[in-house]
Biotite code that builds the C-alpha atoms (Angstrom):
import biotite.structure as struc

atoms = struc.array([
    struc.Atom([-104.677, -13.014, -184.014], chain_id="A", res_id=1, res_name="UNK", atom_name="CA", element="C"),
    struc.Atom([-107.074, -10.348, -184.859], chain_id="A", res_id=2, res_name="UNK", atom_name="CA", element="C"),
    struc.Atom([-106.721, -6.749, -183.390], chain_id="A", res_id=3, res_name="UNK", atom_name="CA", element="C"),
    struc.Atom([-107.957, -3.529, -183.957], chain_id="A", res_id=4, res_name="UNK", atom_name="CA", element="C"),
    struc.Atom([-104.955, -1.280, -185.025], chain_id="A", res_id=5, res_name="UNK", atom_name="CA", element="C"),
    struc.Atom([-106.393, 1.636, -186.785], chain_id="A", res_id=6, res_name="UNK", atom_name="CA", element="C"),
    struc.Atom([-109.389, 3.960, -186.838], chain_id="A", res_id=7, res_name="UNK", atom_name="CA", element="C"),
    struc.Atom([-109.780, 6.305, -189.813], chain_id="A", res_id=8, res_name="UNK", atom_name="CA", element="C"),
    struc.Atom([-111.439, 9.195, -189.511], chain_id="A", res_id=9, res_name="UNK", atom_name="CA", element="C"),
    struc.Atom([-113.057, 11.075, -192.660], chain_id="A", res_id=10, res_name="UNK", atom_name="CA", element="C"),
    struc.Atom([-112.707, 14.875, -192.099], chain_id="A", res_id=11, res_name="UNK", atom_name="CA", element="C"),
    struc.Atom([-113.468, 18.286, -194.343], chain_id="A", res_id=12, res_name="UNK", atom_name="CA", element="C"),
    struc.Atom([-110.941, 20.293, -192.417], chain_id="A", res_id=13, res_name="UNK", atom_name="CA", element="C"),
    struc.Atom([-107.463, 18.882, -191.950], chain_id="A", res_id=14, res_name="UNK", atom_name="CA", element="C"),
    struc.Atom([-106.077, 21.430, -189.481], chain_id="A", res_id=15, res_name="UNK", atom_name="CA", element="C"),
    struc.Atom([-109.509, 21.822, -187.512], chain_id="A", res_id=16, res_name="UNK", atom_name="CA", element="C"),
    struc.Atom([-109.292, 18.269, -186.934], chain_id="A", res_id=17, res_name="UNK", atom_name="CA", element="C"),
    struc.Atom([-105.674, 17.793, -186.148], chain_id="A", res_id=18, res_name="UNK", atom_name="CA", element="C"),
    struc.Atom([-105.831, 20.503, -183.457], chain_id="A", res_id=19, res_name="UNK", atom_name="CA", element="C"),
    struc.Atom([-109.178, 18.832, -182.207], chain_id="A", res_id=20, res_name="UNK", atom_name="CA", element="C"),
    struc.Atom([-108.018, 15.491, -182.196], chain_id="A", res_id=21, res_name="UNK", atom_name="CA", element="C"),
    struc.Atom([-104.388, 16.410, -181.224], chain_id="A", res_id=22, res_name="UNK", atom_name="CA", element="C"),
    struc.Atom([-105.977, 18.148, -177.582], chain_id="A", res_id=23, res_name="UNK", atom_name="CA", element="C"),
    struc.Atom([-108.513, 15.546, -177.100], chain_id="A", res_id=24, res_name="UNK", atom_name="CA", element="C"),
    struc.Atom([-105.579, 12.246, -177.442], chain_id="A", res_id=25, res_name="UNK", atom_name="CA", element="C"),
    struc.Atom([-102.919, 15.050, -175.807], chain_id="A", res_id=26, res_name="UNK", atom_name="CA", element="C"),
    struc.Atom([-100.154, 13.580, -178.218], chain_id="A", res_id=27, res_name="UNK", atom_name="CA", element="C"),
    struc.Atom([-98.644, 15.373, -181.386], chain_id="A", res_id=28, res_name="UNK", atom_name="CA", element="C"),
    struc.Atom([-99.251, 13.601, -184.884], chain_id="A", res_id=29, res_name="UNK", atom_name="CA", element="C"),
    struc.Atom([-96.389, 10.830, -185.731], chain_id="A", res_id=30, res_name="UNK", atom_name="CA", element="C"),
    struc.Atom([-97.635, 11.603, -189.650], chain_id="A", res_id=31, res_name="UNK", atom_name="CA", element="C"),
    struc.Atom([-98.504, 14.899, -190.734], chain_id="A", res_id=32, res_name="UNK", atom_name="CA", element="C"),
    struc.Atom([-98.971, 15.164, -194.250], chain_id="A", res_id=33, res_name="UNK", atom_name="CA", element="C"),
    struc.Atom([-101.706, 17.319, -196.114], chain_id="A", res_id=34, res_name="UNK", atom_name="CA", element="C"),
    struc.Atom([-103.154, 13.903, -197.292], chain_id="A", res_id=35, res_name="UNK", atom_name="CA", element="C"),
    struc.Atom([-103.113, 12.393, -193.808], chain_id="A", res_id=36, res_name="UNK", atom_name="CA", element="C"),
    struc.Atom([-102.372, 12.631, -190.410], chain_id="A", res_id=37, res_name="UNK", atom_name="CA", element="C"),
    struc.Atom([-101.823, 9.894, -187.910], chain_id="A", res_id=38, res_name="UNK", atom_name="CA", element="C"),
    struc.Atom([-101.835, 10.001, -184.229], chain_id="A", res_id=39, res_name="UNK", atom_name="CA", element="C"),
    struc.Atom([-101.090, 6.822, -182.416], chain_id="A", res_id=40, res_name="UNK", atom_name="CA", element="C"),
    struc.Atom([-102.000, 5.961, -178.123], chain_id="A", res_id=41, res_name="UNK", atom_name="CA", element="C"),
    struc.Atom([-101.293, 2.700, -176.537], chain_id="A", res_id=42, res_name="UNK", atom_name="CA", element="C"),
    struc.Atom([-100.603, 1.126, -180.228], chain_id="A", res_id=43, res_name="UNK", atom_name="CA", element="C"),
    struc.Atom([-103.602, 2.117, -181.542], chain_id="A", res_id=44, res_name="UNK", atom_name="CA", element="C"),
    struc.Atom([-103.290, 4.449, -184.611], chain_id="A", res_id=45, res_name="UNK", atom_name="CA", element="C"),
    struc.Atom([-106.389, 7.325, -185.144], chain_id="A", res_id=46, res_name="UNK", atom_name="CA", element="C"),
    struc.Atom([-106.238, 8.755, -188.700], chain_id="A", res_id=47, res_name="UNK", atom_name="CA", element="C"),
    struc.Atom([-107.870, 11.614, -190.517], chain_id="A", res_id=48, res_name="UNK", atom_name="CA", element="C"),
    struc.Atom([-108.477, 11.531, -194.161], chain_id="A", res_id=49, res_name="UNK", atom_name="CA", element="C"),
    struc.Atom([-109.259, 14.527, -195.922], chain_id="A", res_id=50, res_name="UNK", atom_name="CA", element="C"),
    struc.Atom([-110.227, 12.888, -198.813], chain_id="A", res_id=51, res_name="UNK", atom_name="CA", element="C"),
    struc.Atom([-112.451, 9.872, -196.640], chain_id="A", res_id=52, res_name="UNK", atom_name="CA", element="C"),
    struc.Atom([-115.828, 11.883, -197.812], chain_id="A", res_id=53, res_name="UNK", atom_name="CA", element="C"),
    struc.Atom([-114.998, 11.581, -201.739], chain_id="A", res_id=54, res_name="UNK", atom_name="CA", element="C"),
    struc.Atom([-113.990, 7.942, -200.822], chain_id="A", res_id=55, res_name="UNK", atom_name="CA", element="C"),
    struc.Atom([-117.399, 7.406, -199.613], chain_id="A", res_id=56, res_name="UNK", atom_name="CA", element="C"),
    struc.Atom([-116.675, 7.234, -195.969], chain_id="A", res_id=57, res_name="UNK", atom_name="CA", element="C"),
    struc.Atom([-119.708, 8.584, -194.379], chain_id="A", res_id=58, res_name="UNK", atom_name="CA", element="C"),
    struc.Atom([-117.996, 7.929, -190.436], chain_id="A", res_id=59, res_name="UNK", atom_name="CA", element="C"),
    struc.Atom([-114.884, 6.063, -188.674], chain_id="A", res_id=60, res_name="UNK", atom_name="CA", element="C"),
    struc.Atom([-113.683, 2.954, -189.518], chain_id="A", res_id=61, res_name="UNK", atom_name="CA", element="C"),
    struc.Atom([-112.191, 0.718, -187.371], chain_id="A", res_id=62, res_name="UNK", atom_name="CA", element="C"),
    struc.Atom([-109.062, -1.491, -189.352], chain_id="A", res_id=63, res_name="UNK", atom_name="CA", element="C"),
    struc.Atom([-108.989, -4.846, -188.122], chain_id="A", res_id=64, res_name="UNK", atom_name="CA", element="C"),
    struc.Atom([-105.165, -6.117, -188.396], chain_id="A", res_id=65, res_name="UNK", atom_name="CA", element="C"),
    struc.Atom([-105.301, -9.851, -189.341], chain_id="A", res_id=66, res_name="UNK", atom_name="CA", element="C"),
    struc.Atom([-102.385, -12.117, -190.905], chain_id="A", res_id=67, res_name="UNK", atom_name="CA", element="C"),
    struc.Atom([-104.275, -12.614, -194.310], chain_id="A", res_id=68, res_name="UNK", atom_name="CA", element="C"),
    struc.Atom([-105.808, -9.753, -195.609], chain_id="A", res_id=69, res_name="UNK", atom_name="CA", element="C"),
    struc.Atom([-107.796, -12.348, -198.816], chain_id="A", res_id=70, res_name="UNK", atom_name="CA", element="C"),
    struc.Atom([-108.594, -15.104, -197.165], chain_id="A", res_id=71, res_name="UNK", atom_name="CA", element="C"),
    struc.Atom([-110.546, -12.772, -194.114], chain_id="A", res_id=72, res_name="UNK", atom_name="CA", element="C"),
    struc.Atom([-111.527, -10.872, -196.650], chain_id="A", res_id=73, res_name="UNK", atom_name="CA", element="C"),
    struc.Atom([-113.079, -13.450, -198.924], chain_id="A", res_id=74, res_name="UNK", atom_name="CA", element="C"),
    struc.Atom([-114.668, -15.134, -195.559], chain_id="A", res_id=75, res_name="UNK", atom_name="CA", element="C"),
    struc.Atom([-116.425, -12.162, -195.126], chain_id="A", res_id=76, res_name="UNK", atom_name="CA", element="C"),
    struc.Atom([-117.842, -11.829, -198.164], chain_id="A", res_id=77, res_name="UNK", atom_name="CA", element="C"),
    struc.Atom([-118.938, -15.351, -198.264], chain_id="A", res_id=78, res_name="UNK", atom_name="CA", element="C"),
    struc.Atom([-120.789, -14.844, -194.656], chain_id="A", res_id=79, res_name="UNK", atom_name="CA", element="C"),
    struc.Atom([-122.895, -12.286, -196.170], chain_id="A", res_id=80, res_name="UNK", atom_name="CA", element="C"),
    struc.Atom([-120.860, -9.200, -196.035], chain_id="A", res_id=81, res_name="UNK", atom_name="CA", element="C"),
    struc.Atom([-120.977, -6.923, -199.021], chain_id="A", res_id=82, res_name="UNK", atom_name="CA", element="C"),
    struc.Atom([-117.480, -5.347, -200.586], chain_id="A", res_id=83, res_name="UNK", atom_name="CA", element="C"),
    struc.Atom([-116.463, -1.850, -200.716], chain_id="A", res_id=84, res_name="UNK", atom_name="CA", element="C"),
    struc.Atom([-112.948, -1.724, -201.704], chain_id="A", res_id=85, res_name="UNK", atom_name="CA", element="C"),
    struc.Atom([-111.141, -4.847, -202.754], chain_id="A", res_id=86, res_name="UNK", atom_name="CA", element="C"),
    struc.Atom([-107.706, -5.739, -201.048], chain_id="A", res_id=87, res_name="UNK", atom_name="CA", element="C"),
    struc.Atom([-105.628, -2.660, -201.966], chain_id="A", res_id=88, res_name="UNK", atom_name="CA", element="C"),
    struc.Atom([-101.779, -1.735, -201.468], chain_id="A", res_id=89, res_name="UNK", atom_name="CA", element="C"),
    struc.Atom([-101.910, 1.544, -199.452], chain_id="A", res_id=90, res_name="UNK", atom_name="CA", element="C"),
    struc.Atom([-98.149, 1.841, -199.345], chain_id="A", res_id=91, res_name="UNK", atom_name="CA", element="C"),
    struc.Atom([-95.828, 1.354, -196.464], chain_id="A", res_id=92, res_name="UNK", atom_name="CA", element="C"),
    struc.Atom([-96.055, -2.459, -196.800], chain_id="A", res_id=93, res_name="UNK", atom_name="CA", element="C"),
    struc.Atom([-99.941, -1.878, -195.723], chain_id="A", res_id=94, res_name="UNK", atom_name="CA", element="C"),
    struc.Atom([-102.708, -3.813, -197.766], chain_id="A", res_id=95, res_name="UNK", atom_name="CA", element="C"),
    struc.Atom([-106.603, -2.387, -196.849], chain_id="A", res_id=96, res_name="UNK", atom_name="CA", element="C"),
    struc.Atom([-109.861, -3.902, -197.971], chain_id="A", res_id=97, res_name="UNK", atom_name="CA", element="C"),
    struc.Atom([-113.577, -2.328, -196.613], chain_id="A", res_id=98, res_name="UNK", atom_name="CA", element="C"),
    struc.Atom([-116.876, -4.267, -196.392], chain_id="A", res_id=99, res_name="UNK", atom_name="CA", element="C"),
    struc.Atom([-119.883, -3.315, -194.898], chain_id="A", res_id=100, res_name="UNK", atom_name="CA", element="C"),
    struc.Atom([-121.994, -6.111, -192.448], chain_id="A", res_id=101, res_name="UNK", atom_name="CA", element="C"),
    struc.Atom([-125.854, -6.676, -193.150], chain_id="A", res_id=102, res_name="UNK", atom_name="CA", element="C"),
    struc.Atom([-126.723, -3.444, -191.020], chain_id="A", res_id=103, res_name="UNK", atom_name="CA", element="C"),
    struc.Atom([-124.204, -1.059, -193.556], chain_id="A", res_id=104, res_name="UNK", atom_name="CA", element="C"),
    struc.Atom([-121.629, -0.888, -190.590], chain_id="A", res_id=105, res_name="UNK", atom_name="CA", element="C"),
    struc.Atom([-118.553, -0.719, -192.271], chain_id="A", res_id=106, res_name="UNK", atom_name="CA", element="C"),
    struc.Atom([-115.576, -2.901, -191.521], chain_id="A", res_id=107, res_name="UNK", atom_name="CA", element="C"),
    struc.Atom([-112.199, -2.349, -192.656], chain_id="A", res_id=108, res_name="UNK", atom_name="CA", element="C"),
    struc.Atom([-109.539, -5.269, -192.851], chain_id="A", res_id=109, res_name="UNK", atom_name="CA", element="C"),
    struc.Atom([-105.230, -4.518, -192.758], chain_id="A", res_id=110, res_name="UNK", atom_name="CA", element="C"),
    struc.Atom([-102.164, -6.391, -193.203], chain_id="A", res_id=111, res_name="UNK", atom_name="CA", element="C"),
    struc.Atom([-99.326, -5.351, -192.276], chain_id="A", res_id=112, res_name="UNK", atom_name="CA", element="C"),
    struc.Atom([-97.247, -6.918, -194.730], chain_id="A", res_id=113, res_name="UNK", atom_name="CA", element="C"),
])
């Protein structure tokens, strides 16, 4: 089953962000690290990346949790979606991959492994 379980956002200012984002969900960060924070309502997990802009991230993007990370992200990419980052270990058992759909949306893939 596909869900969406996390939406990263790219941010300049770490603390700004954490204080605005922290007062707008009205819940304190369950990871709070200078590389990234993580705030998570009703099982849905809102990050800020302060390093999202050198990464390329030019907005959210919504993580789509599916039981094979390679064979939804090679479906993808053979319905016409182009690649951004390959399947990548982000640590914590977590794999991510990025494409973006015909329109340059961006669409982010992760297994829980």
């Amino acid at each position: 089953m596909t869900t969406l379980q996390t939406v990263i956002y790219p941010v300049r200012d770490l603390d700004a962000a954490k204080a605005l984002y922290g007062s707008v969900l009205g819940v304190e960060p369950v990871m709070d690290q200078p590389y990234y924070v993580q705030f998570t309502v009703d099982g849905l997990e809102i990050g800020l990346d302060p390093h999202g802009h050198r990464k390329g991230m030019t907005g959210p993007v919504a993580y789509w949790k599916v039981p094979d990370i390679k064979a939804a992200f090679a479906a993808l990419v053979e319905s016409g979606a182009q690649e951004v980052q390959g399947v990548s270990d982000v640590g914590g058992g977590r794999l991510i991959a990025t494409v973006t759909d015909a329109d340059g949306n961006p669409v982010g893939l992760l297994q829980q492994q």
